[in-house]
C-alpha positions as CSV (number, residue, x, y, z in Angstrom):
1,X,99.0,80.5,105.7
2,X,97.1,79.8,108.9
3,X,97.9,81.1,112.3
4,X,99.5,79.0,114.9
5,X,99.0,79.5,118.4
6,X,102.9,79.2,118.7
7,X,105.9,79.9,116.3
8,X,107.8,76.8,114.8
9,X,111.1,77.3,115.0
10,X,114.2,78.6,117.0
11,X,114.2,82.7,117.7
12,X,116.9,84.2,116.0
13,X,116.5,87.5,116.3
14,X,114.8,90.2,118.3
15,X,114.3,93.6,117.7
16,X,111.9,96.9,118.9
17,X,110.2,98.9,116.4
18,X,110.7,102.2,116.2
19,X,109.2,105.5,115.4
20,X,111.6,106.0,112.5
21,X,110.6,102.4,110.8
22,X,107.3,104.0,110.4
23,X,105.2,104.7,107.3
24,X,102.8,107.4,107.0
25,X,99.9,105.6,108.8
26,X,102.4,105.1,112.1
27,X,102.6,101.5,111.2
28,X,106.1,100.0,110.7
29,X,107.4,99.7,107.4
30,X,106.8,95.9,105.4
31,X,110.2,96.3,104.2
32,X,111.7,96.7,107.9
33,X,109.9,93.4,108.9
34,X,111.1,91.3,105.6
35,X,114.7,92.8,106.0
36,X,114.6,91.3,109.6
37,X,113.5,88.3,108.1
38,X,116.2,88.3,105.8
39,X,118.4,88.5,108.4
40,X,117.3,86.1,110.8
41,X,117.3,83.5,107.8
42,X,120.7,84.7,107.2
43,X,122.0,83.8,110.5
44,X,119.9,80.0,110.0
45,X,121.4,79.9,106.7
46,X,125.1,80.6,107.9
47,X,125.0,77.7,111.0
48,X,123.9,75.2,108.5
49,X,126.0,75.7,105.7
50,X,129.0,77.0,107.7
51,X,130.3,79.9,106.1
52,X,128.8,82.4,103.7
53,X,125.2,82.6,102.3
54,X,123.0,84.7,99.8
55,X,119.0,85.3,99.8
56,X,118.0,84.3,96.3
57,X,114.2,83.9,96.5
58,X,111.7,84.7,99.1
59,X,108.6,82.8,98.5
60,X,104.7,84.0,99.1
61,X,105.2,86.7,102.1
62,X,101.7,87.9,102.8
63,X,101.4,89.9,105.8
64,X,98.8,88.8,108.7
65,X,98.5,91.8,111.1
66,X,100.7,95.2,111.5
67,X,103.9,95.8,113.7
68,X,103.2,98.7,115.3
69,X,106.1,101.1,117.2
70,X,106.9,99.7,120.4
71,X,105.8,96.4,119.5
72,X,108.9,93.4,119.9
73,X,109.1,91.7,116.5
74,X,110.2,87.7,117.3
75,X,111.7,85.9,114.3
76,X,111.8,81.9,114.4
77,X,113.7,80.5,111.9
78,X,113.7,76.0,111.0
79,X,115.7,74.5,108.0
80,X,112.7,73.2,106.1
81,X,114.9,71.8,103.4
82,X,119.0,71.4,102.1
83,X,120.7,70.7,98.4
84,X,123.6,70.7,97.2
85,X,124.3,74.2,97.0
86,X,121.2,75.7,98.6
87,X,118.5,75.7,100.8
88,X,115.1,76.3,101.9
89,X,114.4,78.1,105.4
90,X,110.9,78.9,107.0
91,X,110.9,82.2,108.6
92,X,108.6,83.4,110.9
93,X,107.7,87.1,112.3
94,X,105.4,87.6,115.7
95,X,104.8,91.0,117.3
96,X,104.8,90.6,121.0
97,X,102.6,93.9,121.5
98,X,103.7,96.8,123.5
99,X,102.5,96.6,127.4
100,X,101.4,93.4,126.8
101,X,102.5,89.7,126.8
102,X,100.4,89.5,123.7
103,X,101.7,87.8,120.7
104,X,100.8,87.9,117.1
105,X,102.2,86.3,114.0
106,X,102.6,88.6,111.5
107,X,103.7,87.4,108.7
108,X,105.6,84.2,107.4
109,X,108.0,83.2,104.4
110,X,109.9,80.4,102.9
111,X,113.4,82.0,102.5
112,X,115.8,80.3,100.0
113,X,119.8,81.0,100.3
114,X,122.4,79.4,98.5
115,X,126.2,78.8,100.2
116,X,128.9,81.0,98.0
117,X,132.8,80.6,98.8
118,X,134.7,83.8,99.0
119,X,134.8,84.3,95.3
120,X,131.0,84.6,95.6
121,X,130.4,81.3,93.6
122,X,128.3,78.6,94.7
123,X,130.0,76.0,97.0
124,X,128.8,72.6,98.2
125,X,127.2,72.7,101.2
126,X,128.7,70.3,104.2
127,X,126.8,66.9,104.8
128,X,124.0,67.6,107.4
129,X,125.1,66.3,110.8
130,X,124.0,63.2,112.0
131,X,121.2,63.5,114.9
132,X,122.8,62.5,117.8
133,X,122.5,59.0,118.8
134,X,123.4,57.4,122.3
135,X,123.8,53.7,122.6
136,X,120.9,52.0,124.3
137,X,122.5,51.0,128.3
């Protein structure tokens, strides 16, 4: 899980941390990070399968550095992979430190969701559009 000197991925969500997602120590709580995670690889997960979507697996999350309060947590989300019902989205978390333009990954995970129709049942998902091609002039 190496560092990168830059986050892969489109930001999808961006959030402060504050005093009261604190554990004892004053840093913020694992769980707050993952559950913003979660939700940023929600919103992925919903553009690319167009309609409804549930986490089923989170894979290896091992966390780099702490979020501290103040800190901005950035989360950068890329399909990695699509099925036929599921799919497999990278998620990343940076801290851009408190009265700084510093920036830190702090953790990373491959999130898996799977499309559900409104029964909650496992639905197709739609046929990945084609990358966009212009005619050659």
């Amino acid at each position: 899980m190496g560092e990168t000197s830059d986050p892969r991925g489109d930001l999808t969500v961006r959030t402060i941390a504050m005093p009261a997602d604190t554990n004892a120590n004053g840093d913020i709580f694992g769980g707050w990070v993952m559950s913003q995670m979660d939700q940023a690889g929600g919103i992925a997960g919903v553009d690319q399968a167009q309609g409804r979507v549930v986490t089923v697996a989170v894979d290896a999350m091992t966390f780099i550095r702490p979020v501290r309060v103040g800190d901005v947590l950035c989360v950068y989300t890329r399909v990695e992979s699509v099925g036929r019902t599921s799919m497999k989205i990278q998620v990343e978390a940076w801290a851009r430190r408190f009265r700084t333009k510093l920036r830190e990954k702090v953790t990373e995970a491959t999130f898996t969701f799977v499309a559900i129709d409104d029964d909650g049942r496992p639905r197709r998902l739609p046929k990945p559009e084609p990358e966009s091609s212009s005619p050659e002039p």
